[in-house]
VEXTILO-340426 format. One line per field, with one value per residue: residue number from 1; residue in one letter; z, x, y of N, C-alpha, C in turn. Coordinates in steps of 0.001 Angstrom, whole numbers. Layout:
! residues N
seq	(NUM	...)
type	(A	...)
npz	(Z	...)
npx	(X	...)
npy	(Y	...)
capz	(Z	...)
capx	(X	...)
capy	(Y	...)
cpz	(Z	...)
cpx	(X	...)
cpy	(Y	...)
//
This chain:
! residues 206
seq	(1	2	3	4	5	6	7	8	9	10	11	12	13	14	15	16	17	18	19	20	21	22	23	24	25	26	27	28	29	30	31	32	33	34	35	36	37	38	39	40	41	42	43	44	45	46	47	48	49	50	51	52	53	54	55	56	57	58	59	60	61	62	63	64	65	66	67	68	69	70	71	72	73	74	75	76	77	78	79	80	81	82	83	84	85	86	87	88	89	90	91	92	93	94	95	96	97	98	99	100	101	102	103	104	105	106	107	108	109	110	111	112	113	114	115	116	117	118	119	120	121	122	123	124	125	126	127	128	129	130	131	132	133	134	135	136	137	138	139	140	141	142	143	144	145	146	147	148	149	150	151	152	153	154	155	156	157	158	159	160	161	162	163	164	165	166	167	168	169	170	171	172	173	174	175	176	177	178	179	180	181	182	183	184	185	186	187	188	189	190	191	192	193	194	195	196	197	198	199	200	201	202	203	204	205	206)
type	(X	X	X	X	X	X	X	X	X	X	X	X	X	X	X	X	X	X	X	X	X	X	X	X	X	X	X	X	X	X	X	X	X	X	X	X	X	X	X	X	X	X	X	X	X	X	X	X	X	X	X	X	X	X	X	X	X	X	X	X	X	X	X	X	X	X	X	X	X	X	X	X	X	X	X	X	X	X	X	X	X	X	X	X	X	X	X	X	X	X	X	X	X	X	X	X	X	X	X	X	X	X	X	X	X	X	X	X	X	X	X	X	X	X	X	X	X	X	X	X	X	X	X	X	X	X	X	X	X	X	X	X	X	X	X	X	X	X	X	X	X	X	X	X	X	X	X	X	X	X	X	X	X	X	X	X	X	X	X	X	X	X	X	X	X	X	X	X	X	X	X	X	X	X	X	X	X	X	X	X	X	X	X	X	X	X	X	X	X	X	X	X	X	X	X	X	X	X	X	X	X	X	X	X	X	X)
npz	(0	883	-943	-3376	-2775	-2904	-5457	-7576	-6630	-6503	-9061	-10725	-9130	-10540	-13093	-12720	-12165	-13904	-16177	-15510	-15364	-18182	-19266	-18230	-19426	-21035	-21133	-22565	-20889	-19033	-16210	-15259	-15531	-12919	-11260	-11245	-10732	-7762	-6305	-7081	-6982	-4087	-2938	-4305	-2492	-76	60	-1041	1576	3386	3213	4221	6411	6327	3953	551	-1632	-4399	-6614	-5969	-6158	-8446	-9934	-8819	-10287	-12984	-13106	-12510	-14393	-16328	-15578	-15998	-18733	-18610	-17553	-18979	-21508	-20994	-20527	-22430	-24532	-25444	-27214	-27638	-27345	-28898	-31524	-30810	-29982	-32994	-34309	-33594	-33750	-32151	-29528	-27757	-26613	-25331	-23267	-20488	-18963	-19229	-17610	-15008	-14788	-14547	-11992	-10053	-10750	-10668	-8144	-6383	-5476	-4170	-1923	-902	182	1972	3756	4983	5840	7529	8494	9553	8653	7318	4735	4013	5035	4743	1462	1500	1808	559	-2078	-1438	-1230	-3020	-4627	-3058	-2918	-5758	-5827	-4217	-5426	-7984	-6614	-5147	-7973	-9102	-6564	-8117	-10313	-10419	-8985	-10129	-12718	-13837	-15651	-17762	-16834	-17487	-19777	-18441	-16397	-18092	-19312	-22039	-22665	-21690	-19739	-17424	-16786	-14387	-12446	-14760	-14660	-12062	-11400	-13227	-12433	-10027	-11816	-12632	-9645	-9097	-10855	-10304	-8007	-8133	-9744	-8209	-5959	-7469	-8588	-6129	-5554	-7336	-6738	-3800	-4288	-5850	-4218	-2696	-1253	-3437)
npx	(832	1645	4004	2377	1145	3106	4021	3300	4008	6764	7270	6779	8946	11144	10748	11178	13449	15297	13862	14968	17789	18282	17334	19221	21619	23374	21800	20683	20912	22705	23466	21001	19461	20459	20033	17347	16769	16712	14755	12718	14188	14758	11846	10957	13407	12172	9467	10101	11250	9256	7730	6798	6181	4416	2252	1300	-1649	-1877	-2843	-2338	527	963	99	2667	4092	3529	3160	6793	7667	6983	7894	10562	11272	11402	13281	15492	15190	14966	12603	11004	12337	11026	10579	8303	6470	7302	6047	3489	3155	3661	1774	-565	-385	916	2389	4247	6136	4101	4944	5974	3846	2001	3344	2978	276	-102	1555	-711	-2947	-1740	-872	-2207	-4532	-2828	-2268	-4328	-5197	-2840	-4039	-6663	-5847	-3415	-3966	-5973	-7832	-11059	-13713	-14791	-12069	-10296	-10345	-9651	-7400	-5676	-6202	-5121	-2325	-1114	-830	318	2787	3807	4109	6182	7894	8164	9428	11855	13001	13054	15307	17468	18018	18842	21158	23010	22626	22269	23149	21498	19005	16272	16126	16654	14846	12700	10673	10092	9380	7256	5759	4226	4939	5357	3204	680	1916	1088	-1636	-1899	-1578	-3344	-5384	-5243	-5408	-8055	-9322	-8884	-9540	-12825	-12630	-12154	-14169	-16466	-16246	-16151	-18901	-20333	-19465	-20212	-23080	-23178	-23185	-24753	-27579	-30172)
npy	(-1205	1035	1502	2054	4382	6186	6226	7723	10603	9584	8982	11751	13282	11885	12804	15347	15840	14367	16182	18926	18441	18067	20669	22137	21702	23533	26374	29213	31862	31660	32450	33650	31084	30094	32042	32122	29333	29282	29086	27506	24965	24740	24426	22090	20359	20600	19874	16961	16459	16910	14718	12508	13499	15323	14245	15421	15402	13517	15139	17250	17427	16975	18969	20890	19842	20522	22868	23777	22163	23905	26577	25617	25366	28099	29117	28118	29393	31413	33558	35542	34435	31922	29822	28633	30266	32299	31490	31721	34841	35007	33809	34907	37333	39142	41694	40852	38265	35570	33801	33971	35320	33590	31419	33113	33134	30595	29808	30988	29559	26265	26367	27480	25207	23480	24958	25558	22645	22328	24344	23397	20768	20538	23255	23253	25215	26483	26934	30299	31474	29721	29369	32437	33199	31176	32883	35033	34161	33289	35418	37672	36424	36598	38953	39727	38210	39705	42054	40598	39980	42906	43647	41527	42435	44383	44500	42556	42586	45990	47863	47150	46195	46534	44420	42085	41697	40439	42028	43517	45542	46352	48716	48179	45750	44163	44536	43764	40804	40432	40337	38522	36267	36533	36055	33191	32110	32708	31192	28587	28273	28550	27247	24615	24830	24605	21863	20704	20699	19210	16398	16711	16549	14537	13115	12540	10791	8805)
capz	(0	894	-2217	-4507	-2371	-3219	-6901	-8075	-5919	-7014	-10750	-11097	-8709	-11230	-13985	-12569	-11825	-15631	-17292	-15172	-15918	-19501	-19333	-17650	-20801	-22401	-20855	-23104	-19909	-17245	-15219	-15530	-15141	-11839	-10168	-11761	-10229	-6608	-5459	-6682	-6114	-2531	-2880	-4490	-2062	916	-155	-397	2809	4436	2523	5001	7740	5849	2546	-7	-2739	-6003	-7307	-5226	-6398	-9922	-10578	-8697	-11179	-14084	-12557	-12411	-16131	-17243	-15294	-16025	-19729	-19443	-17215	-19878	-22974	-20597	-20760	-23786	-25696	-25430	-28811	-28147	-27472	-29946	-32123	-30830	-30498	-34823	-35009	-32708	-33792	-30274	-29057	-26932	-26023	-23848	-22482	-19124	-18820	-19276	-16333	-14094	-14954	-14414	-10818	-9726	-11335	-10386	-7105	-5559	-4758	-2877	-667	25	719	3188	5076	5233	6308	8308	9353	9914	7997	6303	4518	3901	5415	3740	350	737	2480	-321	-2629	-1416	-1070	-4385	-5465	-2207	-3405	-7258	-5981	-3367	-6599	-8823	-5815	-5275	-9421	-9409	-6694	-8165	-11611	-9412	-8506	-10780	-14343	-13638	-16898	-18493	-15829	-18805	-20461	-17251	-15878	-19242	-19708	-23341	-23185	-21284	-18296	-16594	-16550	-13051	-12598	-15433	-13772	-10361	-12319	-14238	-11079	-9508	-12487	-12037	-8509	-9044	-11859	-9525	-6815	-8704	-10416	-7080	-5788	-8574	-8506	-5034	-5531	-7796	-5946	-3037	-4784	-6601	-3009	-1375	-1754	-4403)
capx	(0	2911	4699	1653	845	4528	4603	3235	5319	8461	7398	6719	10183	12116	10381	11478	14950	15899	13322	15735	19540	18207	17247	20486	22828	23418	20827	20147	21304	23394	23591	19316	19555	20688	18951	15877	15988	16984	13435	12181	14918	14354	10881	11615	13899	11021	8741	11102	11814	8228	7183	6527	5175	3234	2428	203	-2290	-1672	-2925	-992	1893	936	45	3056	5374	3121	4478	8038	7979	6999	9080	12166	11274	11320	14427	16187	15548	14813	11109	11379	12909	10952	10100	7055	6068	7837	5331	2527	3870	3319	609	-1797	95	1017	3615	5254	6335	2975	5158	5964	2621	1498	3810	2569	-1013	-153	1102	-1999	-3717	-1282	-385	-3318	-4689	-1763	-1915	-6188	-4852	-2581	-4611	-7315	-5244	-2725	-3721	-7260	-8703	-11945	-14345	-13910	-10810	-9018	-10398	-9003	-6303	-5741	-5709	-4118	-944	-99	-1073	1398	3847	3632	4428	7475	8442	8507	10472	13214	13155	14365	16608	18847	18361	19819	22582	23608	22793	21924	23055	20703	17623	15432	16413	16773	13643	12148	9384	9722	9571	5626	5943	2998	4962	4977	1590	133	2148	719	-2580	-1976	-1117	-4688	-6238	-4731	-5710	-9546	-9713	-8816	-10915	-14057	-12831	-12371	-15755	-17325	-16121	-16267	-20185	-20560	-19126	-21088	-24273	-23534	-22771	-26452	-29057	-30885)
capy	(0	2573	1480	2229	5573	7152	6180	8942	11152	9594	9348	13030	13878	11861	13555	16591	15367	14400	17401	19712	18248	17951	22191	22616	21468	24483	27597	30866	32878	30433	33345	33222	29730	29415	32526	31626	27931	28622	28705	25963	23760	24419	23763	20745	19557	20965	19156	15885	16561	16460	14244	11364	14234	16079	14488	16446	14540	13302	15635	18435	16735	16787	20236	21723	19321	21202	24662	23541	22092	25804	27395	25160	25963	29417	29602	27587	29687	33249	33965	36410	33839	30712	29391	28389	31834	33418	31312	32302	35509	35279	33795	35899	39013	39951	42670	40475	36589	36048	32660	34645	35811	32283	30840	33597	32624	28770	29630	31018	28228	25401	26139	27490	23954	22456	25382	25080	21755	22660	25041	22547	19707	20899	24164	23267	26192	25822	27676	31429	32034	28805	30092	33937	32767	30509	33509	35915	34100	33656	36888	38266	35621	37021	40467	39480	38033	40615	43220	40298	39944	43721	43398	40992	42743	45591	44058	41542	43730	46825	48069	45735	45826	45855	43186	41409	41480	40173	43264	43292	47416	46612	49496	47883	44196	43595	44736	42474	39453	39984	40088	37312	35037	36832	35078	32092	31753	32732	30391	27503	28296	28509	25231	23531	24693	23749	20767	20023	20850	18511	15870	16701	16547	13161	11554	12556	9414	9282)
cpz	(0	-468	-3135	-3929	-3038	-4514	-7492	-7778	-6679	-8553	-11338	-10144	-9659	-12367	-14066	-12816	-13295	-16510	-16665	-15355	-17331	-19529	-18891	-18586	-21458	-22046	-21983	-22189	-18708	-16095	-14707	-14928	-13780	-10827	-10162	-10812	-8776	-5636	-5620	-6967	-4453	-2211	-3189	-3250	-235	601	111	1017	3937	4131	3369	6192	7221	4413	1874	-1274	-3877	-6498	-6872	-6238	-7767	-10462	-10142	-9737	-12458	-13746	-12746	-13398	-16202	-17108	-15855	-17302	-20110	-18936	-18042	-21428	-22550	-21439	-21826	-24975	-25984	-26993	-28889	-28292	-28439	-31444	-32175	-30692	-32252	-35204	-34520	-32823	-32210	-30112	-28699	-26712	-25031	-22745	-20648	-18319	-18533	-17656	-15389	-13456	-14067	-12796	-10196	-9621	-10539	-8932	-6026	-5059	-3900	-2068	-85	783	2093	4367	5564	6315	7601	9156	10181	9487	7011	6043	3678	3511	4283	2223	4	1203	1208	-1943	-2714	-1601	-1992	-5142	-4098	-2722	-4827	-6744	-5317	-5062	-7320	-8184	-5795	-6911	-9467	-8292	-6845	-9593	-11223	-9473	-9109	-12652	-14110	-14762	-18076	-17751	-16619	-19253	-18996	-16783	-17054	-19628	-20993	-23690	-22825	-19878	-17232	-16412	-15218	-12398	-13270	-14458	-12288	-10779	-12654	-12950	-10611	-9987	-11996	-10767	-8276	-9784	-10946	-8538	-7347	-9336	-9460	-6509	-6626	-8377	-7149	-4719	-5880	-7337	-4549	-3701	-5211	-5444	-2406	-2068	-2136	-3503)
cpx	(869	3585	3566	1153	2210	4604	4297	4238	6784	9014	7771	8169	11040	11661	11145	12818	15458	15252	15241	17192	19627	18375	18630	21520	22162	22129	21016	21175	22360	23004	21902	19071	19382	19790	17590	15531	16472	15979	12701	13053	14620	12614	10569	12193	13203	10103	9182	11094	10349	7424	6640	6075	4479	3103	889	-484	-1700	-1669	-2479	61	2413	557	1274	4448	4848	3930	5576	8341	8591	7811	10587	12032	11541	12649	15549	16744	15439	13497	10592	11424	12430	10249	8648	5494	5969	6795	3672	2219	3322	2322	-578	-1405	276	2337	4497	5104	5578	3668	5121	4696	1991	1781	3105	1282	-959	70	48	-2407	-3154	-1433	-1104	-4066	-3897	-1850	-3307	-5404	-4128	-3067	-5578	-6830	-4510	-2945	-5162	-8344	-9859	-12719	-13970	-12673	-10204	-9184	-9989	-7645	-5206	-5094	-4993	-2447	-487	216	222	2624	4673	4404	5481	8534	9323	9873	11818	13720	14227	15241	17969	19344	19280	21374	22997	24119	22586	21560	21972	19436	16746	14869	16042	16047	12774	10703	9152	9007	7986	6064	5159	3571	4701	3740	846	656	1658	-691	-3158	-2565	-2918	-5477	-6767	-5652	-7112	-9984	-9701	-9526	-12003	-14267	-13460	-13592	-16373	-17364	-16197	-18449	-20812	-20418	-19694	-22198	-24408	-23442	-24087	-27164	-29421	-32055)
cpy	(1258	2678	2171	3836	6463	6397	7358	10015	11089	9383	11008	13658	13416	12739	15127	16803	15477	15473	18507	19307	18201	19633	22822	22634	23014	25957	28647	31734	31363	31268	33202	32352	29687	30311	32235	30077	27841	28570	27575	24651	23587	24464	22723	19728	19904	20031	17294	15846	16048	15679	13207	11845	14636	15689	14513	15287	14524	14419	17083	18765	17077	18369	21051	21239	20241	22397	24459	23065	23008	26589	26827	25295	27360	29773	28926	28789	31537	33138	34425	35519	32347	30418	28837	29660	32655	32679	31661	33994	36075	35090	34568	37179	39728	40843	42338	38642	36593	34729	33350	35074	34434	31897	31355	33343	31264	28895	29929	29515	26759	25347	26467	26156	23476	23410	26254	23781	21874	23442	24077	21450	19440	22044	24429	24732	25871	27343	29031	31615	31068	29328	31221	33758	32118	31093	34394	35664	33949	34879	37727	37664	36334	38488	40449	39326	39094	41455	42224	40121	41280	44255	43264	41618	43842	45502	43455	41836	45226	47868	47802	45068	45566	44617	42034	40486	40923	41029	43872	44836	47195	47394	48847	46013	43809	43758	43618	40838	39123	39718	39112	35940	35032	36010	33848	31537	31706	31632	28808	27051	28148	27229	24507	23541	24053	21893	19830	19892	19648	17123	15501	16499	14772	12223	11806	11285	9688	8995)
//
């Protein structure tokens, strides 16, 4: 039973394991690279860690490996420059590589569940609170973000903050990305209700 409980788990950690030493050959930016992945390596290896005190659902598990794809895609090729962007990008006639925009979206989206989950679970929050609770933190998260983003652009380019920060000459980027995330995070909630409605409803006696 333990074995078949941690497969998932340790499918989607290797997943992560070989996506990320594969993204690592050869970065766009190295420099990028590495600041870009020292948060969620140590969420990565947090998670690992409590994994056998505190461990989070499948499907936790599985949306925060979706997040950590995206991101390890974009810190590979630098946000700006991801090709799959830069295609849509052409074909939607857009101003700018919306990939970054995307990611920002996806945490919302992604990561807002595992951390209902945890208030629920662990912190015994329900209702309400666990739901704004729920949202706010990514959307606070999103904006910590952005301030340590410029920072290290501060300090590390300065010359080249611009570029840096990947804002693609939009004045309003960090704005839109806290935004985006906001999305994100409403979009999930309204899922999960939904879906938890539904769910409830189909379990009452007929």
């Amino acid at each position: 039973m333990y074995y078949r409980d941690r497969l998932m788990p340790l499918c989607l950690l290797t997943w992560y394991l070989l996506f990320f030493v594969w993204m690592a050959d050869a970065p766009v930016d190295p420099q990028f690279w590495m600041l870009a992945n020292i948060l969620p390596v140590c969420l990565v290896g947090f998670l690992a860690a409590t994994y056998r005190t505190f461990p989070l659902s499948n499907l936790s598990y599985g949306l925060i490996a979706l997040f950590l794809t995206l991101h390890t895609i974009g810190a590979h090729y630098t946000y700006a420059q991801v090709p799959v962007g830069d295609w849509a990008k052409a074909a939607l006639d857009l101003s700018r590589n919306p990939f970054d925009r995307i990611v920002h979206f996806s945490f919302g989206l992604f990561l807002t569940y595992p951390l209902l989950e945890v208030l629920i679970r662990f912190l015994s929050l329900s209702g309400f609170v666990s739901y704004y609770v729920s949202v706010m933190t990514p959307l606070g998260l999103s904006g910590l973000w952005e301030i340590l983003e410029s920072w290290v652009a501060q300090a590390v380019s300065p010359e080249q903050g611009i570029e840096y920060l990947g804002s693609q000459g939009d004045i309003w980027d960090a704005q839109q990305d806290i935004a985006a995330a906001l999305y994100g995070a409403l979009l999930c909630l309204l899922l999960t209700m939904a879906i938890r409605k539904v769910l409830h409803r189909d379990a009452r006696p007929v």
